[in-house]
N, C-alpha and C positions, 0 to 999 in steps of 0.2 A: 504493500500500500504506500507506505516511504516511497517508494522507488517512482511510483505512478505522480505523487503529489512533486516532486521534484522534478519528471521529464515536463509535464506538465506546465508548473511555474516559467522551466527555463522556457517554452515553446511560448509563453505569453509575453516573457520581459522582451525577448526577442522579436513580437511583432511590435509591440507597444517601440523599441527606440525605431523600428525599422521606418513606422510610420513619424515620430519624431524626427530624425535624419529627412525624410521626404519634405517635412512641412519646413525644413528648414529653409530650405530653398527659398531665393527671391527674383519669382517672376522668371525663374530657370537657370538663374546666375551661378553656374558652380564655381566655387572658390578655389579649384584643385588644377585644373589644366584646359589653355584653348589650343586646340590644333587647329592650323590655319595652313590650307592650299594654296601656295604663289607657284607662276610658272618657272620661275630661275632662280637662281642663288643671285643674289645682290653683290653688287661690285666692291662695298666696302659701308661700313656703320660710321664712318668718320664723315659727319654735317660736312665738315669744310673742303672733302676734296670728292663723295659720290657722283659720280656721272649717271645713276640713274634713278628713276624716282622710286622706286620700292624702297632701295639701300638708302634714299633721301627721306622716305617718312617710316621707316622703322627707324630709323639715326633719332627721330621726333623724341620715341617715347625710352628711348635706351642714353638718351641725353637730354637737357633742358637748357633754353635758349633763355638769355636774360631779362629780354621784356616781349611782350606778345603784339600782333598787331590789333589794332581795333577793328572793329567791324569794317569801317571805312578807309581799312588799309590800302588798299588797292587805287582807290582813287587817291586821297588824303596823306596825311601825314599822320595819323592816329596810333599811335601806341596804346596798351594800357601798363601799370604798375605789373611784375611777375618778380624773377627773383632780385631783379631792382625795384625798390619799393618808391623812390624820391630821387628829384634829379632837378638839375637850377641852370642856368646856363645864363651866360651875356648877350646883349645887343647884339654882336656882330657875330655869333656861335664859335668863340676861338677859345671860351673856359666854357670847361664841362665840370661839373659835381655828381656823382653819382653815389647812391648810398644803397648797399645790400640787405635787404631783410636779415632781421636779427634771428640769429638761435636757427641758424642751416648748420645740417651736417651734412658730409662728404659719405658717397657708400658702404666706407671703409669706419665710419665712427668719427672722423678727423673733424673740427672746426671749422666752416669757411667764415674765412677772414679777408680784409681788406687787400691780403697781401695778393690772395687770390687772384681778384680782379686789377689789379696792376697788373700783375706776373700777366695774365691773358691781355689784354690790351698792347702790352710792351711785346709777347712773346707773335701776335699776330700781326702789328707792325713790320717785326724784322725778320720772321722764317716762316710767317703762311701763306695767303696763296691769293691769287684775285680773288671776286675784288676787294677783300680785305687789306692786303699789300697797299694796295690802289688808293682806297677810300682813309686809310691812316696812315699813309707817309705823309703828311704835315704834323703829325705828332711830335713835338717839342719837346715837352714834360711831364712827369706826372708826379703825382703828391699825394702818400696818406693823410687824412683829414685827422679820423678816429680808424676802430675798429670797424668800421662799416662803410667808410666813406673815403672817397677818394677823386682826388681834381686832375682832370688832363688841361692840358693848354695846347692850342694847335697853332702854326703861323699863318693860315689860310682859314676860313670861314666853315666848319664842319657841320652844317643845319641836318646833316643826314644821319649825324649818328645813332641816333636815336631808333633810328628804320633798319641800320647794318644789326644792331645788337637785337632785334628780333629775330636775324637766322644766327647771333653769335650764343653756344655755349658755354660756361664757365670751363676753364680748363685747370688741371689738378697738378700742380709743379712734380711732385714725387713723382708723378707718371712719365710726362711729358718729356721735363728736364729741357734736355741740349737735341733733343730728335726731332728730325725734319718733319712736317706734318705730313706727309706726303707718304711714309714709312709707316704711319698708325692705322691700323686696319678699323680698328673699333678700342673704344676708353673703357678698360676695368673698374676705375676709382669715377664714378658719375654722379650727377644730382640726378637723372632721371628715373622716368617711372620702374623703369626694369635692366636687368644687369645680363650682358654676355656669359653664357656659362658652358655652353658648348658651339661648333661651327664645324659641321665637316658637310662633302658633297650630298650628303641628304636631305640633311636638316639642320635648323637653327633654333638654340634654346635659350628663353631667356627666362632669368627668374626676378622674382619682385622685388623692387630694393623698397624695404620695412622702413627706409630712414626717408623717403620722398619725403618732403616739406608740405604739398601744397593738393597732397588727395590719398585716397587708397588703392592701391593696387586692385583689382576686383578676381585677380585671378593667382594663384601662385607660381604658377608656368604658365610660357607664351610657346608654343613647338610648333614653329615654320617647317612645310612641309613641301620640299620641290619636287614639283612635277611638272616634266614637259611634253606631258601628252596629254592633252585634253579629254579625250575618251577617259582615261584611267583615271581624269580628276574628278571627273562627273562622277563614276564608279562609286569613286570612295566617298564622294560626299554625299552621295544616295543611299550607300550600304551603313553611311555613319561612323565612319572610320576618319571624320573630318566635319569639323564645326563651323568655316568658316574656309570661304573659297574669295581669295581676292584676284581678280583678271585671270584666274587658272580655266575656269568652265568656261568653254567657247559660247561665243554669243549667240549662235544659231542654237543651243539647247536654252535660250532663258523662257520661250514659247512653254516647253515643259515644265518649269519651276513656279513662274512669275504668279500664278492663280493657284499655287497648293499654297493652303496654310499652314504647314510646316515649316514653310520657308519665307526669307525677309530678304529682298537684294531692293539694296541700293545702289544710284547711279549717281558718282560723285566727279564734278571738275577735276583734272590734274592737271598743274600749275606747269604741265612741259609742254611745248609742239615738238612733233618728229618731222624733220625738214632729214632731204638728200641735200649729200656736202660732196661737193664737187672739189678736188685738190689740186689746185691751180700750180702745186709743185712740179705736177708732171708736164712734161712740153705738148705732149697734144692737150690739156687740158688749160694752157695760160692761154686761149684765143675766147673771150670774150662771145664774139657773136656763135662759137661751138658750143657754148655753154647757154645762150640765148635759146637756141633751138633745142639743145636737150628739154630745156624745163617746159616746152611747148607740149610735150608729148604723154603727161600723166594723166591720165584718166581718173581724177579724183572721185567723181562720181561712180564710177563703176568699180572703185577702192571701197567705198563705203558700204554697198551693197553687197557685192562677191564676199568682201575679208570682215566686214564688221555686224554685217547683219542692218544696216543703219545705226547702232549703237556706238558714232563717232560722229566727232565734227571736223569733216572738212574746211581745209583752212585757204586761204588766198591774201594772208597779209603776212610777214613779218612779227609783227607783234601783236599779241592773243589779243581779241576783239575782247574778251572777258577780263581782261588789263585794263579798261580802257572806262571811264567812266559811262556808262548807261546814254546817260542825256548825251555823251559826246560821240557818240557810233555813229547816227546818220552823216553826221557831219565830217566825219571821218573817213567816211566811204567816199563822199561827194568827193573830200579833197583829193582821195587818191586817186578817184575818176579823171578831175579836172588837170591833175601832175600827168595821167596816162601811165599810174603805176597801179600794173594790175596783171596778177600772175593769170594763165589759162591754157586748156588744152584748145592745141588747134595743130593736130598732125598735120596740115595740107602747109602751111605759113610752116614747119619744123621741116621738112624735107626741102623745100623751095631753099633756107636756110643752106641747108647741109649741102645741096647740090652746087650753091654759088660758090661754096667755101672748095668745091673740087670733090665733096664725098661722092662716090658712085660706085652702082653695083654693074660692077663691068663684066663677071663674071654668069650672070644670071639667076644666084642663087638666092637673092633676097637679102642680101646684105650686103653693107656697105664697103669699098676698098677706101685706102687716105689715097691721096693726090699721090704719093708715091708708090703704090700700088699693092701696099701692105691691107692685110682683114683690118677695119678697125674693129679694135676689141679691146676691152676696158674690164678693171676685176673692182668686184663690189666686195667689201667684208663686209659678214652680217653674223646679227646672232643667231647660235643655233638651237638657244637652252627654251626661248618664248616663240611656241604655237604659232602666236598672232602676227608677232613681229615675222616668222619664218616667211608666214603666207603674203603680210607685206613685201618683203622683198622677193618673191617670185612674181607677184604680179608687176612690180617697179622692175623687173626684169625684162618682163613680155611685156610691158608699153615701150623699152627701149627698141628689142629687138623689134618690134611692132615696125621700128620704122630705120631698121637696118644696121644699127647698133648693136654689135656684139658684145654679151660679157660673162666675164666666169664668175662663179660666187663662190668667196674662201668664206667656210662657217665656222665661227670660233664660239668659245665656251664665254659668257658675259665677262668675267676679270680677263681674259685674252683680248678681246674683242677691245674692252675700255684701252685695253695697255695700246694695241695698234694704232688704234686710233687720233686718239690725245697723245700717245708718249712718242714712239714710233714713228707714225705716219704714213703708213708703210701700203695707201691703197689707190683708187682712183676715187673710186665713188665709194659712200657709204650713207647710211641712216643712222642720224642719230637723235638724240633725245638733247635739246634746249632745253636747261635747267632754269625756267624761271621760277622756279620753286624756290633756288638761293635768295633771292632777294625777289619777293613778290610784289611788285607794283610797274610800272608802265616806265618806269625811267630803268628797269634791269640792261636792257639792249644797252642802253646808252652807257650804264657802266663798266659793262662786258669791254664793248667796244672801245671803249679810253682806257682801258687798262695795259698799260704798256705789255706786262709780265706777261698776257695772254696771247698777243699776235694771232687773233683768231684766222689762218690760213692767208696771210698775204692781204687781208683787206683794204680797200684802198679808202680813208677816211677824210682824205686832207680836204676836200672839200665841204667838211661841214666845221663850221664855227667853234672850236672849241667851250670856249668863253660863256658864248651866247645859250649855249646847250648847256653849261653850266646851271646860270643864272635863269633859263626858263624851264628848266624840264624838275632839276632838280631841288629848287630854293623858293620856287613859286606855287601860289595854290591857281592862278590863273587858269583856267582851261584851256580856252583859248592858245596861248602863247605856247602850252602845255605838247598841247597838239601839233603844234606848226613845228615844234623842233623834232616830236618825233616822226612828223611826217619825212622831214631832212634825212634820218636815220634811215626808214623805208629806202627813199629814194636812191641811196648809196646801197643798200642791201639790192634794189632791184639792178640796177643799173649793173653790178660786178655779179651776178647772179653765183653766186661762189654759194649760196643758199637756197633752197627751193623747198620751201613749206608745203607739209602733205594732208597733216592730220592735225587734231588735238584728241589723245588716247583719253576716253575716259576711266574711272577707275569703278569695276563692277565687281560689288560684295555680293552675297549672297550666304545667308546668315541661318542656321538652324535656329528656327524662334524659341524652341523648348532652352537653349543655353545660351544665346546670347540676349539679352532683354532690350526695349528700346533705348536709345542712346543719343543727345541731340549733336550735332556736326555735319558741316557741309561737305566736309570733305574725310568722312569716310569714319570706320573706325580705329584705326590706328593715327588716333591724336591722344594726350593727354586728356582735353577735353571731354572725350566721348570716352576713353577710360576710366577718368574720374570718375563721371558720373554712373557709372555701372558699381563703382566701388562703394561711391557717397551712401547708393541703394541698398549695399549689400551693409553698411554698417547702419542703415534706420536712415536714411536721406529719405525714402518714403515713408512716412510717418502713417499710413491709414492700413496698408501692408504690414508693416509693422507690428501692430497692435491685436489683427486678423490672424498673424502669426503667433504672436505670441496667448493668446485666447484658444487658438485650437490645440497649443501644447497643453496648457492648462487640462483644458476638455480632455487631451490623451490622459494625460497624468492621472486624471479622476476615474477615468475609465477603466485604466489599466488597475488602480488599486481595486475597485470592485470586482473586474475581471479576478484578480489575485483571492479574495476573499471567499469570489462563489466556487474557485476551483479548489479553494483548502475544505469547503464546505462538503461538496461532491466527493473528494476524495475518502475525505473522515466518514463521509455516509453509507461507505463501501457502494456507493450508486454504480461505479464503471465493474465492480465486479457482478450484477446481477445478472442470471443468465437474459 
């Protein structure tokens, strides 16, 4: 009878937590692990030097930038307070005061201190990388105040710092020291939401840093999961062997997803255009009106369609129309009409082109010879790790050869790919990803572009006003004046055609609703922002859930003890021995 009243008791304690454990839950938030489908490995966690946008917004939440933009970043000059809490500046912006929030610790337990934010400021002055280099070689001096605070002094007028330290990091000296930034793949010692703990070719793990200042982690592991097959991603986020698919599932399957309610995708802006870069290094490639006619021949339309399902924005400007203030887009377009800068396909005007210049297929095979009577043939690097990117550059293949242009494509793994590229150099044609994620707002071109350090491919700039593009693009809130300069930018970008804008990639989640819960952010959930607040929920941020939870443990608890009561009752009654 013992024996009975005992298996008994344990068989109830053990439903009673099981259903406790279940009600713990908020809104399906588990605290324990998200696995997340991306289709490639990221190029590198380091903000200051990734070339692509994954490894640019995972860098988001595995580091913390100093101040945030405001809503109105993009058009405006808006910051708000983050881990600079207070900041003073002069009339002519050549002193800056900057003051750290109190009582931040480092990942590692350490203090941040004043000395902190000197060390970074000083340390990306003279060994980081555009536009950083760029934007603080007028840096003169700096000066700790207190503990928290500290004065830069510039010789030139710095009104923009304010805007650079929303993509800048605090950086950690013990780590850094004397090493080139250029060497650091990802930061061990972080303020950010979550910490690097493992990286190898499958996957990427990050775990929570307990010491975040400014929210709660909502999960204790983050487990990126690469896959560059799309079939195989769908699979597994169908089978549930995956929580969250970011640009992994091909857009021709969202038709199956987008109406079950098991599932949540959103479709968010990402801050990059993918333009073909033509490299003016190579001698058939420095002839201008050769380059005029390649960019005639892309069928953007029929890129959006075939490879994206329509879930992309075709682009035809230089600088993202979504950069650009709202009310200042018609006007925008007018001006570009009115200049006669305006990218478009037009195969019949691409070949007229080619044939002046001496191309001709002498042969009869559909392809083009050079005036010396060589194939022309041209080699594209592309990646080989992203589905979508692949099927891009096959189709930028067949609009070339479409119109007699031959080329081979070398496919590299994405850290290959980045190195040929940017380091290297080493192609004719390629696809790449414009970071204007580094610095988001509508003056990035223009700083890209004045950056000595970057020599973005031979551009030819001397024609636009230094000065003038200073004081109107960057110092002004004018719109107007705003626009005029960067139309000047376009212009030099159209004219050297060494750029050819394709797309703007969007970024498409798709979320199992039972584990991730709603989350607000415009652009996606790998922000801070949209982490937080899943964490804020899980520690009582929803106050009405909260209380519903805590009421129905109650209810178990009472339940269970009477359960407990009537089975000691039963058992003493010898009831389960009756025949």
């Amino acid at each position: 009878m013992e024996k009975h009243y005992v298996v008994l008791l344990v068989l109830i304690l053990s439903l009673q937590m099981t259903a406790l454990n279940i009600s713990g839950f908020n809104g399906g938030i588990s605290n324990d692990e998200l696995r997340i489908l991306v289709p490639s490995q990221p190029d590198s966690l380091n903000p200051f030097i990734s070339r692509t946008g994954l490894g640019w917004r995972i860098s988001t939440i595995t580091t913390e930038t100093l101040l945030k933009p405001s809503r109105e970043f993009f058009y405006y000059h808006g910051v708000k307070p983050w881990i600079i809490v207070k900041w003073w500046n002069n009339d002519n912006y050549t002193t800056w005061v900057l003051r750290l929030k109190k009582g931040l610790t480092w990942s590692n337990g350490e203090v941040v201190t004043a000395e902190d934010l000197k060390y970074t400021i000083r340390y990306l002055k003279e060994r980081g990388v555009p536009p950083w280099t760029t934007l603080l070689k007028w840096l003169s001096s700096t000066r700790i105040i207190n503990e928290t605070s500290v004065m830069f002094n510039f010789t030139k007028p710095a009104p923009y710092l304010l805007r650079l330290l929303t993509s800048t990091p605090l950086l950690y000296e013990g780590e850094v020291r004397d090493r080139a930034l250029k060497d650091i793949k990802y930061f061990n010692v972080t303020l950010g939401l979550y910490k690097v703990v493992e990286w190898t070719e499958k996957e990427l793990v990050l775990t929570a840093n307990d010491r975040y200042p400014l929210g709660k982690p909502p999960f204790k592991t983050m487990r990126f999961i690469f896959v560059n097959d799309a079939h195989e991603a769908y699979r597994l986020f169908i089978e549930g062997d995956a929580d969250v698919s970011i640009n992994a599932i091909s857009p021709f399957r969202m038709k199956d997803l987008i109406n079950d309610k098991r599932f949540k995708i959103t479709i968010s802006p990402d801050l990059s255009t993918y333009v073909l870069v033509v490299n003016p290094r190579r001698e058939l490639l420095r002839d201008i009106p050769f380059r005029h006619a390649m960019s005639m021949c892309f069928n953007a339309t029929e890129l959006k369609v075939d490879v994206f399902n329509g879930y992309v924005d075709v682009t035809c400007t230089y600088v993202p129309l979504h950069l650009i203030p709202p009310k200042g887009v018609p006007d925008y377009l007018d001006f570009l009409k009115e200049r006669g800068i305006r990218l478009g396909y037009n195969v019949t005007k691409c070949k007229a082109i080619l044939y002046s210049l001496g191309y001709k297929d002498r042969d009869g095979d559909g392809m083009l010879e050079t005036p010396t009577g060589e194939k022309l043939m041209l080699t594209m690097v592309a990646p080989v790790d992203d589905p979508l990117l692949v099927n891009v550059t096959k189709k930028v293949v067949d609009d070339l050869r479409s119109v007699g242009i031959g080329v081979n494509i070398t496919w590299l793994k994405t850290r290959e790919y980045v190195r040929q590229i940017y380091v290297t150099k080493d192609f004719d044609i390629t696809l790449m990803e414009v970071p204007y994620y580094v610095f988001p707002s509508i003056e990035l071109p223009a700083l890209l572009i004045y950056s000595e350090e970057e020599g973005p491919y031979g551009l030819n700039i001397a024609s636009v006003d230094h000065d003038k593009l200073s004081i109107d693009v960057l110092y002004t809130y004018n719109l107007t004046a705003k626009l005029e300069r960067i139309l000047d930018l376009e212009g030099v970008l159209f004219a050297d055609r060494i750029y050819v804008p394709l797309f703007a990639r969007p970024i498409i989640e798709v979320c199992r609703a039972d584990k991730v819960g709603r989350y607000s952010s415009i652009y996606g959930l790998l922000t801070t922002d949209a982490l937080t607040s899943l964490g804020a929920a899980q520690v009582g941020g929803n106050i009405p859930f909260t209380l519903i939870r805590l009421l129905v443990n109650v209810a178990l608890v009472i339940v269970g003890l009477l359960a407990m009561y009537s089975a000691k009752y039963v058992v003493e009654s010898g009831y389960l021995l009756r025949p």
